[in-house]
C-alpha positions in Angstrom: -14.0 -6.9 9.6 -14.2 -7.8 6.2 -11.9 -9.9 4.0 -8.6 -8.3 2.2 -9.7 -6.8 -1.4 -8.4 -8.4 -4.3 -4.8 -7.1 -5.1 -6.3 -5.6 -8.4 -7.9 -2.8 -6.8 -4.7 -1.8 -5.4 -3.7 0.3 -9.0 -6.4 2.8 -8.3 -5.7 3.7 -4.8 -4.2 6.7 -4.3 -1.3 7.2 -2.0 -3.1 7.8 1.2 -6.0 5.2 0.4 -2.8 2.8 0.3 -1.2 4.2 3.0 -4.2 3.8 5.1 -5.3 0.3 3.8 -1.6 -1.1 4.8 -2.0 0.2 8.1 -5.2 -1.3 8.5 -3.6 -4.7 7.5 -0.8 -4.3 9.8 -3.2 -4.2 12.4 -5.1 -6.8 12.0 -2.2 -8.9 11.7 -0.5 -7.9 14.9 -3.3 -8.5 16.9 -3.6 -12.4 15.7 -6.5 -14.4 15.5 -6.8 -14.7 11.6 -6.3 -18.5 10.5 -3.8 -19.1 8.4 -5.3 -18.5 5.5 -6.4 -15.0 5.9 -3.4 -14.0 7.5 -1.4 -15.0 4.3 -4.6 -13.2 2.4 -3.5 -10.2 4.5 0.1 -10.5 4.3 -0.3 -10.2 0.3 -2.4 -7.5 0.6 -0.2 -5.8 2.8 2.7 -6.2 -0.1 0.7 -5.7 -2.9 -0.4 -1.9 -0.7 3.9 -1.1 0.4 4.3 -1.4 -3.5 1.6 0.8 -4.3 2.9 3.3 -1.7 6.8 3.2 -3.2 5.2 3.6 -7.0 3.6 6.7 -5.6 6.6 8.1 -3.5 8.9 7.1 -6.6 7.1 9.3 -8.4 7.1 11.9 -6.3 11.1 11.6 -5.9 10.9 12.0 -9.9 8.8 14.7 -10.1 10.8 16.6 -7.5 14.0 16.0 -9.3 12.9 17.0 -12.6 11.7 20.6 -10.6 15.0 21.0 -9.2 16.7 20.6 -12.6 14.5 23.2 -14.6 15.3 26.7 -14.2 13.5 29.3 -12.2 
């Protein structure tokens, strides 16, 4: 497998690209075998994608509040 993406990419994913990506990462570092230096690569990653996933699920919280306020 390849190695992790730069963080910066991270901003353009879209929830399920994120979503996808972290479980990916998650993988790979459950099943060991990186050196230490990829698996801190991946662990980064793997935070930088969870905060991608809560921006996009924040949103979505916000979205579905400001629905419930307006008036059918």
């Amino acid at each position: 497998m390849s190695e992790p993406k730069p963080e910066s990419d991270v901003a353009a994913l879209s929830y399920e690209e994120a979503r996808e990506q972290l479980i990916a990462v998650v993988g790979r570092l459950e099943a060991g075998g990186a050196s230490l230096e990829e698996s801190l690569a991946l662990w980064e990653r793997g935070e930088a994608l969870a905060a991608r996933c809560e921006e996009w699920l924040e949103g979505a919280r916000k979205r579905l509040a400001a629905a419930r306020d307006q008036p059918l």
